[in-house]
Phi, psi and omega in degrees: 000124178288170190275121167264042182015139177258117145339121183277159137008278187284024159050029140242125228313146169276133176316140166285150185267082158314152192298111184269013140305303156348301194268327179276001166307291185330301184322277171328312178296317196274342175299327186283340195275333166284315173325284143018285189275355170303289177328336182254351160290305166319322203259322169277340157276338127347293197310315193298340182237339192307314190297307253264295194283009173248022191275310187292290186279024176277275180006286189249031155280332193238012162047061175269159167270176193301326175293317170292330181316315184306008196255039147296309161266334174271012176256335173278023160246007213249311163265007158267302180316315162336294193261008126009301182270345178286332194276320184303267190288014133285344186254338159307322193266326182236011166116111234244014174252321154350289197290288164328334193246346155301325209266307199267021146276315176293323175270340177292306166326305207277310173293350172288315172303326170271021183260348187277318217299124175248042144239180168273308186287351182265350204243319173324338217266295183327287185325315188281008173283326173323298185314311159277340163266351136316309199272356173276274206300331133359233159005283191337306177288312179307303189311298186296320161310285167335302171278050229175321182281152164278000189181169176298342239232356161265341160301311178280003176284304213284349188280325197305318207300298167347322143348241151315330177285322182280333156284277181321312193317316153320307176280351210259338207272305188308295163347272187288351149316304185295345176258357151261340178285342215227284183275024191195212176239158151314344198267358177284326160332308197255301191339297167352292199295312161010272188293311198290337194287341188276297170342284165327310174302322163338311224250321196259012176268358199293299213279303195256127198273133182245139240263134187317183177224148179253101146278163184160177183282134190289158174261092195267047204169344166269310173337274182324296190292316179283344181254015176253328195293342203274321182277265195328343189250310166277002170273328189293284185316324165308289179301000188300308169307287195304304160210072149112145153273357167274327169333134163282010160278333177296283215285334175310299206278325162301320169286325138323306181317306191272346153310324202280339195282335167302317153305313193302308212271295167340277161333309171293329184271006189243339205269143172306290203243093194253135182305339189231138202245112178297356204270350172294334176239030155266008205239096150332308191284318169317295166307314178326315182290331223270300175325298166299324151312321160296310185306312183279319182302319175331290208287331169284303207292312158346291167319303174303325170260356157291292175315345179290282256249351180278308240245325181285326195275305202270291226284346204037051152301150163299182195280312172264346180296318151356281160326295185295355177254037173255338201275335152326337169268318179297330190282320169330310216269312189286328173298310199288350175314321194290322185223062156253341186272340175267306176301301197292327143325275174343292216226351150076164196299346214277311170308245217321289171268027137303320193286305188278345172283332206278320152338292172294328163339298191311318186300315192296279174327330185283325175296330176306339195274005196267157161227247192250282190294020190269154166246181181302311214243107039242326219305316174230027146252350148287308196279313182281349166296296196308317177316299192291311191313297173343288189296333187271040177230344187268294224296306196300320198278315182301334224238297194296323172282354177234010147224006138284157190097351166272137189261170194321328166301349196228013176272010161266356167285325192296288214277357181277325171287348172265332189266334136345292196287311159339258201321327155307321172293336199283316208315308184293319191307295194291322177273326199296313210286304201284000173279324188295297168321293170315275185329347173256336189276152188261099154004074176105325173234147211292294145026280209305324192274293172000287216306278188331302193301296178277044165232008140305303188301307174320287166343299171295315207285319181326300188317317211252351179262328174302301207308331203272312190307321164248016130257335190250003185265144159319129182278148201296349176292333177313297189301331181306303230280305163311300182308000000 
């Protein structure tokens, strides 16, 4: 016989009691289950900086040249950025755990291979494989971490830890380069990614739930024009320094860029199921959000390859003290994650990032003042603490204005256009800043070029803080109107 509720006094059915066995299993799987794709977001943000204090000796194990070395980075950067947004709307349309568990099967495979290489052209081919399977992967982890969360207020936790992984992850990344590189081979750089990648894959059809599928005809033709516009901006921009801002690759390549974003917008407005959905960029808070993230990233990736190249040069550090002088911005970024999620509840995003752009500015000037006679404490473990506080007030409000409000069929394109945009943003930041740089700089000395190049960096965060004032703080009729 089935179970009937027992009547009250008021001869209405008594509430059924759910099994409070019930919610924390639920609970638990999904907690567990963001954990998971966090872990594998670590791990693909780790790849973008983990080489970088191991490049002098790849140089001289695989006997690259001065010119070819930078493309150790720039072919994983050249193809995760590219293909970002193609990766985002493959896990809408066939499943986004799916796809996530394609991409980063495709990265695990490919760093064992660059931990194998024994050419300059083998361990490139790897990075860019590396590359494409970030990008596949990518997307994936924001959707599922979002669509994933229970309730607003586990979105915005998982948003923050989303972050915090992707920021911190970076500094974090410099840190075990310098520490395998130093005690170990350069070839633990790829080796690294191996067990956790297999791990993950272990774990995450157990743990994560996988996401409805949109069927319908693919926008294969949008498909093309974002990953040619993504690849043409960032290649163009990569080469910027080196030759020239006037160079026909430079001006070639932009210009290419910008025919294809001209294709790209036609196109998206005709097609049923468009890879970049224009109605994503009609929302004034959205672009606001979108602007600030190329900005601030311009500027912390910018930071990474100053500050590197400071702490080695002038201060003469080792490969890991290099590292270990990262971690006041990493300990930062990861603290303010814990309760940023609670203030963007409170006080909504727009405060918080007025407060952390204007931060960051300050870390950036304060870094313009070091020279030849600066010691580590104060000169560059005060401007990166003030940095990471800073950066962890920004990154989660920012992230947040730019998938929320989407709905779920379509949060791997929203996440494939906000981490796009990451990667655009470090690519633009990095050619203005290291141009900048160049034009100051002294043969042999570190010092003379620095200054300007971080009061650039200052500048972009200056830039992100105007941005949040006319776009992203609420206008007051609006704010009347919510109250």
């Amino acid at each position: 016989m089935p179970f009937s509720p027992s009547p009250t006094r008021t001869g209405r059915p008594a509430a059924r009691h759910k099994s409070p066995a019930l919610r924390p299993v639920n609970a638990g799987r999904a907690a567990v289950g963001i954990a998971i794709v966090l872990v594998a977001q670590l791990m693909l943000t780790l790849d973008t900086t983990i080489v970088n204090v191991a490049l002098p000796r790849i140089s001289a194990d695989l006997g690259f040249s001065p010119s070819s070395l930078s493309w150790v980075l720039n072919a994983y950067t050249l193809a995760f950025g590219g293909l970002l947004l193609l990766g985002g709307r493959l896990g809408d349309t066939f499943g986004r755990l799916q796809v996530f568990e394609i991409g980063l099967a495709v990265f695990t495979a490919s760093s064992l291979l660059g931990g194998l290489a024994q050419s300059p052209t083998m361990l490139i081919a790897a990075r860019v494989a590396q590359g494409i399977g970030a990008a596949l992967a990518a997307p994936g982890v924001l959707a599922l971490v979002t669509t994933s969360a229970r309730d607003a207020a586990g979105k915005h936790r998982a948003l923050a830890l989303f972050s915090a992984v992707g920021v911190g992850g970076g500094t974090l990344g410099l840190v075990l380069g310098g520490l395998v590189t130093e005690y170990g081979s350069w070839r633990w750089t790829m080796f690294i990614n191996v067990p956790i990648g297999i791990g993950v894959l272990a774990l995450a059809r157990r743990c994560v739930t996988e996401t409805p599928r949109n069927r319908g005809r693919f926008d294969f033709v949008g498909a093309i024009a974002a990953t040619g516009v993504a690849v043409a901006m960032v290649w163009s921009l990569l080469g910027a320094p080196d030759k020239g801002w006037t160079s026909l690759q430079t001006v070639g390549g932009l210009a290419v860029g910008a025919v294809l974003v001209a294709v790209l917008a036609v196109t998206e407005r005709r097609v049923t199921r468009p890879l970049l959905r224009p109605d994503l960029l009609r929302s004034r808070r959205r672009l606001g959000g979108l602007a600030v993230v190329t900005l601030v990233f311009g500027s912390q990736i910018s930071t990474f390859f100053l500050v590197v190249q400071y702490v080695q040069q002038v201060l003469h550090f080792s490969p890991l003290e290099a590292g270990l002088a990262f971690l006041p911005m990493t300990v930062g970024i990861f603290a303010l994650s814990r309760v940023t999620p609670r203030l963007v509840g409170r006080f909504g995003q727009a405060p918080l990032l007025m407060l952390g752009t204007l931060g960051l500015t300050g870390s950036f000037a304060w870094l313009s003042d070091i020279d030849t006679s600066s010691s580590y404490f104060p000169a560059v473990f005060g401007p990166l603490l003030l940095n990471g506080i800073a950066a962890g007030l920004t990154f989660m409000p920012a992230a947040s204005l730019v998938v929320g409000g989407v709905k779920p069929e379509h949060a791997g394109s929203a996440s494939g256009l906000l981490q796009t945009t990451q990667q655009l943003g470090g690519a633009i930041g990095l050619a203005v800043v290291v141009s900048v740089y160049a034009a100051g700089a002294v043969p042999g000395a570190f010092v003379p070029g620095a200054h300007a190049a971080f009061l650039t960096t200052a500048a972009f965060a200056l830039l992100a803080f105007i941005v949040t004032v006319l776009a992203v703080r609420p206008r007051r009729n609006t704010a009347a109107q919510s109250a």
